[in-house]
C-alpha positions as CSV (number, residue, x, y, z in Angstrom):
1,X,-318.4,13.0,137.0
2,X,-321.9,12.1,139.1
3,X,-323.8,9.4,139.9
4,X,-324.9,7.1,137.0
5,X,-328.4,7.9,135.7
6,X,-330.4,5.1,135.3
7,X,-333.7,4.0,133.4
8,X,-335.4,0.6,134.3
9,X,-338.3,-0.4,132.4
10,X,-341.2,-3.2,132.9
11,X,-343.5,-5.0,130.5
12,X,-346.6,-6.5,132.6
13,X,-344.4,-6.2,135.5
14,X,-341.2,-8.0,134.5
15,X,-338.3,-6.6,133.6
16,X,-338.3,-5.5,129.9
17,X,-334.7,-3.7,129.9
18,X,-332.6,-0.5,131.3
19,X,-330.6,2.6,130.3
20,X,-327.6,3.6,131.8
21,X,-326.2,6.8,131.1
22,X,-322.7,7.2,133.3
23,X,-321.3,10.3,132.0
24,X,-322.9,13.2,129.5
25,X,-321.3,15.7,127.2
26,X,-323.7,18.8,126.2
27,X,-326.2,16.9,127.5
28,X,-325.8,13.5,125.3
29,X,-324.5,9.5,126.3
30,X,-323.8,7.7,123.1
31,X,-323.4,3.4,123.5
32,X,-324.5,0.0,122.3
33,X,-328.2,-1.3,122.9
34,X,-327.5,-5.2,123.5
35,X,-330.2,-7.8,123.4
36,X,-329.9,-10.7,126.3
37,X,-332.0,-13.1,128.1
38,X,-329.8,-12.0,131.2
39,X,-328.6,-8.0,130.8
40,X,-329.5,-6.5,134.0
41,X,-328.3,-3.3,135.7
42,X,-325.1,-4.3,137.3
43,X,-323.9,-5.3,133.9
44,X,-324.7,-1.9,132.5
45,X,-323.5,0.2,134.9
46,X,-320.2,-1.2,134.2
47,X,-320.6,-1.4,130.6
48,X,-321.6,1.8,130.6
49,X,-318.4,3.3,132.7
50,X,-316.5,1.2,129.7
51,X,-317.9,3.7,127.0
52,X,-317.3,6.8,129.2
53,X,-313.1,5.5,129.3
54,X,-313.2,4.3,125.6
55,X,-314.7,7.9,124.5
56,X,-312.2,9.3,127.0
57,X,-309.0,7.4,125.6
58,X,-310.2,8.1,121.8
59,X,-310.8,11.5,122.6
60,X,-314.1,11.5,121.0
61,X,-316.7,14.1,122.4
62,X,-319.6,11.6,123.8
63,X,-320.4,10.5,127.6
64,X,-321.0,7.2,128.0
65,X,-324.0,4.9,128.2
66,X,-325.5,1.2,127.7
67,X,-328.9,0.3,126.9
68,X,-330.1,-3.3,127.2
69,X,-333.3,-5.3,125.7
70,X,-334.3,-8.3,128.4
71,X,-335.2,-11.0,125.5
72,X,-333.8,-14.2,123.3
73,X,-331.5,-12.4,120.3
74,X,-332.1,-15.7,118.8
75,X,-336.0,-15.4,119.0
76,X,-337.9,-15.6,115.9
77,X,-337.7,-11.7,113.7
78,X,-341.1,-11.1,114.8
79,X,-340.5,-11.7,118.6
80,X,-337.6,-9.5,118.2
81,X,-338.9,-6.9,116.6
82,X,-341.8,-6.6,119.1
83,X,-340.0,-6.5,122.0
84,X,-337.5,-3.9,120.5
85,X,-340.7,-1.5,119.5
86,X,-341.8,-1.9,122.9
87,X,-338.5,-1.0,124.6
88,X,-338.3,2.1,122.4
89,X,-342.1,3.2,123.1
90,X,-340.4,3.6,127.0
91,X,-337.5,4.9,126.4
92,X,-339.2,7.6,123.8
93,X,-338.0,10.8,126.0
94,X,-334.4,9.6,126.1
95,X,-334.1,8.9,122.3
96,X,-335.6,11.6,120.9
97,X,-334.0,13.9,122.9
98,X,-330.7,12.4,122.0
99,X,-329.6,12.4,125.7
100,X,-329.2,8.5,124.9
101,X,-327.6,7.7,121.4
102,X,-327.7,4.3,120.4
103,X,-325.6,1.9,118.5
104,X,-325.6,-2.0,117.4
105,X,-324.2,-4.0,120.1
106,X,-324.1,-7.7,121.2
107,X,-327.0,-9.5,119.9
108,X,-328.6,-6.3,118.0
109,X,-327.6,-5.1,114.2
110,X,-328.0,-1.7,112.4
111,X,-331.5,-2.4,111.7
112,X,-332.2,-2.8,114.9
113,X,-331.6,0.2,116.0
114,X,-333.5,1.8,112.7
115,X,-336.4,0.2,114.1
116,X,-335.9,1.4,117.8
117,X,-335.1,4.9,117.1
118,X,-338.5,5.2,114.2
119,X,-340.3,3.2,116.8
120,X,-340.0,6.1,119.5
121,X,-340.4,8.8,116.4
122,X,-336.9,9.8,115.8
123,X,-335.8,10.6,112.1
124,X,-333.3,8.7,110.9
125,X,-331.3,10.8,107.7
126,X,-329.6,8.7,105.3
127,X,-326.1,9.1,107.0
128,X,-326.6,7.3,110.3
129,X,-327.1,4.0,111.0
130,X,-325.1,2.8,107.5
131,X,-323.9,-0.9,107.7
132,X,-321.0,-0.5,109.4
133,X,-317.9,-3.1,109.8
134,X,-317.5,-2.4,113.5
135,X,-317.0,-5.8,114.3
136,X,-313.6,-6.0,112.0
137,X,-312.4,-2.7,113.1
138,X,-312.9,-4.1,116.6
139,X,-310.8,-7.1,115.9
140,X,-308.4,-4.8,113.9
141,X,-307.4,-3.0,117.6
142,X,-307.7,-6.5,118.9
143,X,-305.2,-8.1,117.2
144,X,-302.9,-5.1,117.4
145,X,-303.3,-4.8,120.7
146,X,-301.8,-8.3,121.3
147,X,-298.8,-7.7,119.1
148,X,-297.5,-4.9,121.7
149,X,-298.3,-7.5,124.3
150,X,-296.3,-9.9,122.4
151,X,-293.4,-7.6,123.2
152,X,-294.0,-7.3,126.8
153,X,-294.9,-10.5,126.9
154,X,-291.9,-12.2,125.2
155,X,-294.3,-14.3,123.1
156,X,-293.5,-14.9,119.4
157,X,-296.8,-14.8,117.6
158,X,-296.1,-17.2,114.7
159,X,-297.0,-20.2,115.6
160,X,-298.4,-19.8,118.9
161,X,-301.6,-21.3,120.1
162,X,-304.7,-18.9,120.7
163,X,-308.1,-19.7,121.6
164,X,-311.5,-17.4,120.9
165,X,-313.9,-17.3,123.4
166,X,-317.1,-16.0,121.4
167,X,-317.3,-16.2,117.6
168,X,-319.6,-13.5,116.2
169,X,-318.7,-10.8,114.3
170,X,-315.3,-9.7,115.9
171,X,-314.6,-13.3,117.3
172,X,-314.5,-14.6,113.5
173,X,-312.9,-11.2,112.2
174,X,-309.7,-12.2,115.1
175,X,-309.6,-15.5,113.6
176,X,-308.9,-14.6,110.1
177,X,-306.6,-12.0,111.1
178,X,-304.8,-14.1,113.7
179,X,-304.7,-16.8,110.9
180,X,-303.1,-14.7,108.3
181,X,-300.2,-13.8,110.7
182,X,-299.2,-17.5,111.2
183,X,-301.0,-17.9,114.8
184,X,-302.2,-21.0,115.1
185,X,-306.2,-21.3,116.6
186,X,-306.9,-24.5,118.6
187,X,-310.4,-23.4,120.3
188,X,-313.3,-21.1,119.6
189,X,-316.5,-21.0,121.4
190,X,-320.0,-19.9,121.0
191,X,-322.8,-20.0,123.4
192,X,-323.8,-23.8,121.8
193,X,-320.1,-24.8,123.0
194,X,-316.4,-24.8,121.9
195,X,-314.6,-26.8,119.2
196,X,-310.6,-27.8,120.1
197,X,-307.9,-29.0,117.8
198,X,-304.2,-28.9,119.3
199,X,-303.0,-28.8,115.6
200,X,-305.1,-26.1,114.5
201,X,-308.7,-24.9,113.3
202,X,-309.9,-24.3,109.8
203,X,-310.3,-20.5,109.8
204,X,-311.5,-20.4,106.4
205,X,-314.3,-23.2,106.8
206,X,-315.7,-22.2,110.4
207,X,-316.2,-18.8,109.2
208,X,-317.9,-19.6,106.3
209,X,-319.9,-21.8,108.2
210,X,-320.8,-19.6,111.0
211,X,-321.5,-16.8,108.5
212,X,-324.6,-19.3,107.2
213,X,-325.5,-20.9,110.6
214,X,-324.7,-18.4,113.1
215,X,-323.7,-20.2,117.0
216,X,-324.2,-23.5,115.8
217,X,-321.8,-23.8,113.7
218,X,-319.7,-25.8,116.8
219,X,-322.1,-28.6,116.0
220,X,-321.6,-28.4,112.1
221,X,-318.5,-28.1,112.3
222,X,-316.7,-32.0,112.5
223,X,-313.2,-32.0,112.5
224,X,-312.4,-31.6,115.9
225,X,-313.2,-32.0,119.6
226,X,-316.6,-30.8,121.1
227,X,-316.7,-28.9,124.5
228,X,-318.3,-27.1,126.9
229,X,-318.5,-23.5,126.3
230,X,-317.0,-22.5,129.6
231,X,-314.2,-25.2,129.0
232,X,-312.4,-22.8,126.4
233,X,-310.5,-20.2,128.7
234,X,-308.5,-23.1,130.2
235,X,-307.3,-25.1,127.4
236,X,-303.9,-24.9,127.0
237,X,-302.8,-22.0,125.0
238,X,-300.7,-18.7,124.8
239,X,-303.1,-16.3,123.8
240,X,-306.5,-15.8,125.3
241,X,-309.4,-13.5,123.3
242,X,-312.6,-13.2,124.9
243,X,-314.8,-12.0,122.7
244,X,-318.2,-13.4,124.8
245,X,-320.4,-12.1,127.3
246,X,-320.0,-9.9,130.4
247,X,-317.9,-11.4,133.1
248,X,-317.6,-14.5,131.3
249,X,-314.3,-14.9,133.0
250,X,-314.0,-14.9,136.9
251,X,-311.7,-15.7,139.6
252,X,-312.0,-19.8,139.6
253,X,-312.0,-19.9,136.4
254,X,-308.5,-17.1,135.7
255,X,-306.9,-19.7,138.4
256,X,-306.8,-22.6,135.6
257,X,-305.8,-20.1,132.9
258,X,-302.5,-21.0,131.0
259,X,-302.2,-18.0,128.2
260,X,-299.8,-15.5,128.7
261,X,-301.3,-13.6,127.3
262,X,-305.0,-11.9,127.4
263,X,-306.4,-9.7,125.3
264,X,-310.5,-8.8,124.8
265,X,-312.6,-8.1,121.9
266,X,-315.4,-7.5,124.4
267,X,-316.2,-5.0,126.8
268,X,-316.1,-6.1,130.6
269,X,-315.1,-10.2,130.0
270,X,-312.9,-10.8,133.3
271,X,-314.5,-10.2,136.9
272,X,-312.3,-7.3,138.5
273,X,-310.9,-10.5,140.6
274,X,-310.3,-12.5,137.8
275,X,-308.1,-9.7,136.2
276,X,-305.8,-9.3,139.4
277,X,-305.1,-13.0,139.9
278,X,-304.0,-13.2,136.1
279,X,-301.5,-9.9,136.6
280,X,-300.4,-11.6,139.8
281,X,-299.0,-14.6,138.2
282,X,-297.6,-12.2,135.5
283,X,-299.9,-12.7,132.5
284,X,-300.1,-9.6,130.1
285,X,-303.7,-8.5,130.4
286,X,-304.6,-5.4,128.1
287,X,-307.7,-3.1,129.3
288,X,-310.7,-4.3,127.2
289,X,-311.5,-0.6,126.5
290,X,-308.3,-0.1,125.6
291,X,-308.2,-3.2,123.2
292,X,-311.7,-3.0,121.8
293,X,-311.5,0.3,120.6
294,X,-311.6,-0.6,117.4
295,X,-315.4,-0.4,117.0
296,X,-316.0,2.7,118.1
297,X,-313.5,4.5,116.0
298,X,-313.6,2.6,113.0
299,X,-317.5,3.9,113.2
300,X,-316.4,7.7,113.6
301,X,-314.1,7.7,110.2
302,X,-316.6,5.2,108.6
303,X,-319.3,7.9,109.2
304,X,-317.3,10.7,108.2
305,X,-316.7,8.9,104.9
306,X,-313.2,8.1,105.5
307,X,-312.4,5.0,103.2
308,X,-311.9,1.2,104.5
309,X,-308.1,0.8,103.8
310,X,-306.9,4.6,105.4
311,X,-309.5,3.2,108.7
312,X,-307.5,0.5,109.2
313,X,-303.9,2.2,109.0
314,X,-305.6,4.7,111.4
315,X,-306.7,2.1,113.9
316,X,-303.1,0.4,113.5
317,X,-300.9,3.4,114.0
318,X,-303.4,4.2,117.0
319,X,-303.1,1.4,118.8
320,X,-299.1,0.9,118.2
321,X,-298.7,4.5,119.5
322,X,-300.6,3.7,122.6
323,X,-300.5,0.2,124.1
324,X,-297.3,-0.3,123.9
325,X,-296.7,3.1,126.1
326,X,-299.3,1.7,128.4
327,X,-297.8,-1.5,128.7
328,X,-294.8,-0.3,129.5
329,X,-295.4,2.6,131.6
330,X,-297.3,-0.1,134.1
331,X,-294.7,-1.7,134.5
332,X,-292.0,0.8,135.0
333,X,-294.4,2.2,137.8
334,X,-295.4,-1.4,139.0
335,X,-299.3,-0.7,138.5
336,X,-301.9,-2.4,136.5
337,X,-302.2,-1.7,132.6
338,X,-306.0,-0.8,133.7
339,X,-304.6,1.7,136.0
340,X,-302.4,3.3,133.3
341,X,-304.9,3.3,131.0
342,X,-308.0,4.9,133.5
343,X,-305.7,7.6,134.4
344,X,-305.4,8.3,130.4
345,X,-308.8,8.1,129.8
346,X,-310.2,10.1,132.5
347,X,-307.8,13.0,132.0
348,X,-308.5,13.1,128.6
349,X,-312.3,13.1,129.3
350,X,-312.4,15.8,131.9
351,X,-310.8,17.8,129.3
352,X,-313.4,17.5,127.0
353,X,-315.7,18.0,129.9
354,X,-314.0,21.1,131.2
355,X,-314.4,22.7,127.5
356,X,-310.4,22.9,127.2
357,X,-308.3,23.2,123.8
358,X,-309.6,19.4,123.2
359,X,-313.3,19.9,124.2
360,X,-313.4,23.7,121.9
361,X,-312.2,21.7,118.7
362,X,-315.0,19.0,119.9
363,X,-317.7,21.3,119.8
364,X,-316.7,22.5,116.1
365,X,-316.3,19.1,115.0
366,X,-320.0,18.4,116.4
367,X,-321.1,20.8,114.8
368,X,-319.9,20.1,111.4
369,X,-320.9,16.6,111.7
370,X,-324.5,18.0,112.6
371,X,-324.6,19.5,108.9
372,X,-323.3,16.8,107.7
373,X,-325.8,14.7,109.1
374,X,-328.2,16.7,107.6
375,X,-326.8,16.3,104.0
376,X,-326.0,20.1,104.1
377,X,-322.5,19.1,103.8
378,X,-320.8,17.1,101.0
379,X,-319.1,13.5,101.9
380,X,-316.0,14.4,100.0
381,X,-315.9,17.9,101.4
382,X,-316.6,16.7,104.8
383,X,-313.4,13.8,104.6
384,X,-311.0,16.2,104.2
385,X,-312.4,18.5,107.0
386,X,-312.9,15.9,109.0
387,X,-309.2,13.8,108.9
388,X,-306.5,16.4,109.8
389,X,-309.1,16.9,113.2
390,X,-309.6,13.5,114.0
391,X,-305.5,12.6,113.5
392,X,-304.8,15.8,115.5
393,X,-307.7,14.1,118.2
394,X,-306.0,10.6,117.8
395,X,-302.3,11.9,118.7
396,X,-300.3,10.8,121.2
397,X,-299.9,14.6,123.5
398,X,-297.5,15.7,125.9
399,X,-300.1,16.2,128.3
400,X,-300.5,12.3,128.3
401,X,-297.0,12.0,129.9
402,X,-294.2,9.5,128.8
């Protein structure tokens, strides 16, 4: 591993956004471009050492990087769109040499990243960039994450009370599944503010009405109590889901925290402070890169034309082979989860880099992913090429210890 690489870019000299490329494999970072009024370098440095442990946990032959776009994601299209062009007109050499590889992430969409990449003259085939359900697969290892927890934890998840900091996408997608499974929601939040009802949320109608109105809906949405945003992580509850903003959660604020229980849908949500206090009063606390996974490789077997319903057994029998080992091997060694779960993903990544059994099969399977791009390579054809690899990729090895 080296130094992170970094990219800072200014429009009229102000900030206009950064690239931070943490880790490369055959010369290439692949992670999210977000849109925020606030992204700044700090954030993606560590957003970008995320990706480089998610890639390294999954197994999947990428380094790890984060892009950010300083701007309003709720500006008018226009304003958007101009401020995206301009970003890619900088970051030209990075993108079209595909030593930077972006992706939708908060506050950006599939067509967004069509319009950076064309915008700095990189061909887009037919085959990338297809509208993907990240988000849901991303709540999918989300919500199964917090099952093993609910073993560790002791917590019975019918009935118990769960609050959802951050709606969008994977927010929403957590509530329906978290409804489904009898767990009762009492709070969610957007950046407007955070609805509470002790008895229970309508899952069904707030999704609906945040499809149509986006973070608003809190306001729209009448049937219960209106809050501060930042009043959600410490309502009373037993199951805590950020699914916000960077570092949403920090120390003072994980001292007031009553879940037993928390598990992210976002990359990077607790402070590194606020994470120890929580495991110091004994509260379950999955790695977000562990938890979030989801996204990442629901968007591998998406691309590689794997259908919906064998995704999400894949994701599922993933994440019950893995956290719960993780869990429990943290506490048989009295360490962190994160610790664990580093260790994992860095071994796993320095294989890859080192060219090993793992990183030899990774360079065929880039390179039959390159044809396919191309459209040299059936869909069908490539599926069944591409599944016994990925579930030989996705396995559970002796070489990750007990």
């Amino acid at each position: 591993m080296t130094h992170p690489i970094v990219h800072n870019y200014t429009d009229a000299g102000l900030p206009m956004g950064c690239v931070v490329i943490d880790s490369t494999l055959r010369a290439r970072a692949h992670g999210g471009l977000r849109m925020s009024s606030t992204v700044d370098e700090p954030e993606l440095r560590d957003l970008a050492r995320s990706m480089t442990l998610k890639y390294g946990y999954l197994r999947q032959p990428f380094g790890g990087a984060k892009a950010g776009v300083r701007a309003d994601p709720e500006a008018p299209p226009e304003e958007r769109r101009e401020r995206l062009a301009r970003f890619a007109e900088a970051a030209a050499p990075l993108l079209r040499s595909r030593a930077y590889v972006p992706a939708p992430d908060m506050g950006t969409d599939v067509d967004d990243i069509r319009l950076v990449l064309r915008s700095a003259g990189v061909p887009v085939s037919p085959r990338q960039l297809r509208v993907s359900r990240s988000g849901y697969y991303t709540a999918v290892t989300t919500f199964c994450s917090l099952q093993e927890a609910a073993v560790i934890a002791g917590v019975t998840l019918k009935g118990a009370r769960a609050t959802i900091e951050g709606f969008g996408k994977v927010g929403s997608a957590l509530a329906g599944l978290l409804a489904a499974a009898g767990v009762r929601v009492v709070a969610i939040s957007t950046s407007r503010g955070a609805l509470y009802d002790p008895s229970g949320l309508d899952i069904e109608r707030l999704t609906a009405l945040a499809t149509s109105s986006g973070s608003i809906v809190v306001q729209r949405y009448q049937d219960a109590q209106s809050l501060p945003a930042n009043a959600l992580p410490t309502l009373p509850a037993d199951v805590l889901l950020p699914c916000a903003g960077y570092h949403s959660i920090d120390a003072a604020v994980a001292t007031h925290i009553h879940a037993r229980i928390v598990c992210s849908g976002a990359n990077n949500s607790l402070t590194s402070d606020a994470e120890l206090d929580l495991l110091r009063r004994g509260v379950v606390v999955v790695p977000d890169f562990v938890a979030n996974c989801g996204g990442v490789l629901g968007s591998v077997l998406e691309f590689a034309s794997i259908g919906t319903p064998e995704i999400e057994s894949t994701l599922r029998l993933h994440t019950q082979t893995h956290v719960g080992r993780i869990l429990s091997s943290a506490r048989k060694q009295a360490v962190s989860p994160r610790q664990v779960a580093e260790t994992l993903a860095m071994r796993r990544f320095q294989t890859m880099a080192d060219g090993g059994r793992s990183g030899g099969a990774a360079r065929v399977f880039e390179f039959g992913m390159s044809l396919y791009r191309k459209g040299l390579v059936p869909a069908s054809l490539f599926a069944a090429l591409a599944r016994p690899a990925l579930h030989r990729r996705l396995a559970w090895q002796e070489s990750d210890g007990d």
